[in-house]
TIMIMI-560769 format. One record per residue (C-alpha): x, y, z; residue number from 1. Coordinates in nm, 4 decimals, always signed. Last residue first. Example, Ala and Ser with C-alpha at 12.3 -4.5 7.8 and 13.67 -1.06 7.14 Angstrom:
REC     east    north       up num
REC  +1.3670  -0.1060  +0.7140   2
REC  +1.2300  -0.4500  +0.7800   1
This chain:
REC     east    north       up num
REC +14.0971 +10.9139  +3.6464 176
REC +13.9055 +10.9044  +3.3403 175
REC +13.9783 +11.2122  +3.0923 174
REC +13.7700 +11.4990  +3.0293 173
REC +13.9433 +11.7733  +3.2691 172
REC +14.2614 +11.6414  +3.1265 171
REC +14.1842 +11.7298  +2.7598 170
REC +14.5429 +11.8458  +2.6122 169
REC +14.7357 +11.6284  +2.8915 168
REC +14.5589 +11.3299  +2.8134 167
REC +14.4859 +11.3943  +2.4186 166
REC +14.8345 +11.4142  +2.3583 165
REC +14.9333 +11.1243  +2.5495 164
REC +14.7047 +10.9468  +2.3855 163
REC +14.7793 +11.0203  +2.0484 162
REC +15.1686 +10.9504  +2.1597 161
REC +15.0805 +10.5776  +2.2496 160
REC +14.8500 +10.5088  +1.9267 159
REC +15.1153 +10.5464  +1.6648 158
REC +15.4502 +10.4067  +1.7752 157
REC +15.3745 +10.2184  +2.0912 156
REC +15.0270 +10.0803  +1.9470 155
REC +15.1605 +10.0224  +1.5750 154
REC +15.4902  +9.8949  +1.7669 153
REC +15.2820  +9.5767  +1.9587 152
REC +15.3576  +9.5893  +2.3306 151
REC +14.9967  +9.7869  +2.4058 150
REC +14.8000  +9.4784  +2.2055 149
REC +14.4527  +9.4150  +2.4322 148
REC +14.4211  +9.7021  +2.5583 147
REC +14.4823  +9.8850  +2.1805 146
REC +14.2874  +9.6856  +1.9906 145
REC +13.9740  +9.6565  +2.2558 144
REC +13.7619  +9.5037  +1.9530 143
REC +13.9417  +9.4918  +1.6409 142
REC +13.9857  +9.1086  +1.6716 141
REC +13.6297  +9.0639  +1.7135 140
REC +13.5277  +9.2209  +1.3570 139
REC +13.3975  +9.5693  +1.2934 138
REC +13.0315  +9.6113  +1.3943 137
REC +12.8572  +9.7664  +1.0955 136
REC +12.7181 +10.1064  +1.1372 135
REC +12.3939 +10.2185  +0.9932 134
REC +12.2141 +10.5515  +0.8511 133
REC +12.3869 +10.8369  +0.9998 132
REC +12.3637 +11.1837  +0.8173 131
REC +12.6655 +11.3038  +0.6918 130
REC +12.9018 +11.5867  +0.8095 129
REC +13.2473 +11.5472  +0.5921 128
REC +13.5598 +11.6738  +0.7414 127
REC +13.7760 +11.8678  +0.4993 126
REC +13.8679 +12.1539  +0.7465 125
REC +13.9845 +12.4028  +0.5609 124
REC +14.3773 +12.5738  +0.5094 123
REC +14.3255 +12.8623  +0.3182 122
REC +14.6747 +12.9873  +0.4682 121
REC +14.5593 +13.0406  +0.8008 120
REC +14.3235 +12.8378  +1.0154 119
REC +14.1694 +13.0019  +1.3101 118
REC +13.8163 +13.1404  +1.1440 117
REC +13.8357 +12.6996  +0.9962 116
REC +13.8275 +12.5908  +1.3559 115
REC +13.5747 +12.8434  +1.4571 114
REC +13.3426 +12.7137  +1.1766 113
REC +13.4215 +12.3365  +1.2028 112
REC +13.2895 +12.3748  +1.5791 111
REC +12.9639 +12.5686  +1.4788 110
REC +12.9105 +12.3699  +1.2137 109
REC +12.9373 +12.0239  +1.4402 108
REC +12.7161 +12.1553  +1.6616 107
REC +12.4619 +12.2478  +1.3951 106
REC +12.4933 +11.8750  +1.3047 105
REC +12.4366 +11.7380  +1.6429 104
REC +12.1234 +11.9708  +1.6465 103
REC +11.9930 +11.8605  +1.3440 102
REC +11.9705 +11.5027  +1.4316 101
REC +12.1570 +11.1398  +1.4645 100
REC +12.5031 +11.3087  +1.3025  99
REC +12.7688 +11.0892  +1.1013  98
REC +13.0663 +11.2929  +1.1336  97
REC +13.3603 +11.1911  +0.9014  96
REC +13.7545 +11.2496  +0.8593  95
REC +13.8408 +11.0549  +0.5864  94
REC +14.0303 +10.6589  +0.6922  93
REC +13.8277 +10.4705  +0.4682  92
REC +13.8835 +10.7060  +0.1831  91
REC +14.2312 +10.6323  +0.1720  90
REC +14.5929 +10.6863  +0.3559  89
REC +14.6913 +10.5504  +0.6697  88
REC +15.0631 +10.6807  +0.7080  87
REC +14.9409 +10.9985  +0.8765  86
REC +14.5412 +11.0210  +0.8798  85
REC +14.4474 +11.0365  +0.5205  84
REC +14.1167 +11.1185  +0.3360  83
REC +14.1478 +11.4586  +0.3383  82
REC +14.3863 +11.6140  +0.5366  81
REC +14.2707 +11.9104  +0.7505  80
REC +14.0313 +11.7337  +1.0123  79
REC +14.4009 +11.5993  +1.1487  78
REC +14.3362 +11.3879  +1.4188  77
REC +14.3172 +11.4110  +1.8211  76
REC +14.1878 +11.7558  +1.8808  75
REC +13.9029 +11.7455  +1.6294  74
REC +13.7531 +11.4561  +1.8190  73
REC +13.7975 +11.5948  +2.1601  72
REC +13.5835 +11.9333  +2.0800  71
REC +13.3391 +11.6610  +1.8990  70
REC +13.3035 +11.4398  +2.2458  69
REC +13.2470 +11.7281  +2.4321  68
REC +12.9942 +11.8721  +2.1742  67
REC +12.8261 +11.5504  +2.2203  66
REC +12.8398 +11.6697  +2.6062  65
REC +12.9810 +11.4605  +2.8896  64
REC +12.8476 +11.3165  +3.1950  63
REC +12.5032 +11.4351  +3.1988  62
REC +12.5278 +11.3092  +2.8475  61
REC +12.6332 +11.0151  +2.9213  60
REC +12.7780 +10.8186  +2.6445  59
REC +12.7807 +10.5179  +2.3888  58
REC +13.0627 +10.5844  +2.1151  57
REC +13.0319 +10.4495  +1.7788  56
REC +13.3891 +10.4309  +1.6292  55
REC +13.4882 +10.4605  +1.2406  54
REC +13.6987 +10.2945  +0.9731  53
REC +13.4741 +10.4608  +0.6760  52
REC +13.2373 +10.2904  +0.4285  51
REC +13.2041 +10.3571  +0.0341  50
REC +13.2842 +10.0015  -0.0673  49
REC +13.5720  +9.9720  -0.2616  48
REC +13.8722 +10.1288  -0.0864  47
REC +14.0594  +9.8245  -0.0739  46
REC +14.0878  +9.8400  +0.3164  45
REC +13.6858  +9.7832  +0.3394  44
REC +13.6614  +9.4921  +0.1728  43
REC +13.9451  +9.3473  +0.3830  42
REC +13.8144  +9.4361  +0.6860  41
REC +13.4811  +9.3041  +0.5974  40
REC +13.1517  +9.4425  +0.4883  39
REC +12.8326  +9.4006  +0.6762  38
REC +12.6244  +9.5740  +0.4005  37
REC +12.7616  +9.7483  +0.1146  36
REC +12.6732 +10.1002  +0.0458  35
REC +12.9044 +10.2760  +0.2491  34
REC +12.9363 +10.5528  +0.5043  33
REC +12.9633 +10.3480  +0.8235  32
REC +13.1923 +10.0533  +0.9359  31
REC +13.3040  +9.9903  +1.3021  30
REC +13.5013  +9.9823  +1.6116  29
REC +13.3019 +10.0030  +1.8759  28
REC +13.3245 +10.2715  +2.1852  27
REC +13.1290 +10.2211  +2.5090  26
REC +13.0528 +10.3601  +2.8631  25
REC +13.2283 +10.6930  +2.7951  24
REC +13.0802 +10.9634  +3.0846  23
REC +13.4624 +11.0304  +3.1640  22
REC +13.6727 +10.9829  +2.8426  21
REC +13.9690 +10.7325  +2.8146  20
REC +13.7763 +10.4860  +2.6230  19
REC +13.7741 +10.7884  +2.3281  18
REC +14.1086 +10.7677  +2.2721  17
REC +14.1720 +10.3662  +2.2558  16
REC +13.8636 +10.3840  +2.0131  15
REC +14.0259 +10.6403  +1.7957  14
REC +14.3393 +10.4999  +1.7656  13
REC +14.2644 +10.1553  +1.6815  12
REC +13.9839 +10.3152  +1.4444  11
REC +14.2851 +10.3928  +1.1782  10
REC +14.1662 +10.7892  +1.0494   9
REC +13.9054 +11.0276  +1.2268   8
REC +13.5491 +10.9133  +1.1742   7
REC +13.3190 +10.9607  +1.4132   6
REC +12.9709 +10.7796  +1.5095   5
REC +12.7874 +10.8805  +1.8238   4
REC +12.5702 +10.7473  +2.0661   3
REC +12.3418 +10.8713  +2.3406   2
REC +12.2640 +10.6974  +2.7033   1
């Protein structure tokens, strides 16, 4: 098993996203990027301490690639928009890649490169490729956001159409 960190806007969404994926044992919401260590919710949402709202995934990958996992990431957020993610606006929700090793970050290049070759209008991709050092375990009431809250309107509103998107744009990845 192999994990990665990603950063692409309100971790609800992401984690509900990536649980869907074949060869996806794991996803925690998190912290990563910052200087302070096990910071809070709260600390976090005032856009003090550096970190990032992000997911560690735990994966096969004889199940599904890290570049996989990346071709999904880019295709469920906006790697355009810097620091915001629709409504959720701030540094904590930036698009982020926190790669283990070289290779994960020449992955990530390569990706960014043939997504920024198909942007017009001097559009970029503004995601940030940093090197992981630690991830702090969001709190329990993050965990399983979406499974455990699918009446609440963030989760219809929000979460729902990401993965719906995702499901039909990715179906060869997706759990049956």
């Amino acid at each position: 098993m192999q994990t990665a960190v990603f950063g692409g806007g309100c971790f609800w969404c992401t984690e509900a996203i990536f649980q869907m994926l074949k060869g996806v044992s794991k996803v925690e919401p998190g912290y990563a990027g910052g200087a302070m260590e096990n910071p809070s919710y709260e600390k976090v949402s005032m856009g003090h301490t550096g970190h990032a709202e992000v997911i560690r995934i735990t994966y096969d990958p004889a199940v599904i690639s890290y570049e996989d996992l990346l071709t999904v990431f880019f295709g469920s957020h906006d790697p355009t928009t810097m620091n915001r993610q629709g409504n959720d606006i701030g540094t904590e929700y930036r698009s982020v890649i926190f790669y283990n090793d070289d290779v994960e970050k020449a992955a990530a290049e390569k990706i960014i490169a043939g997504i920024n070759d198909s942007l017009k209008n001097g559009t970029r991709v503004v995601t940030q490729l940093v090197p992981f050092t630690a991830f702090y375990a969001a709190e329990s009431y993050h965990q399983n956001y979406y499974k455990t809250n699918t009446s609440a309107p963030y989760c219809q509103l929000v979460i729902e159409p990401k993965i719906d998107k995702v499901r039909k744009r990715f179906a060869e990845l997706v759990k049956q």
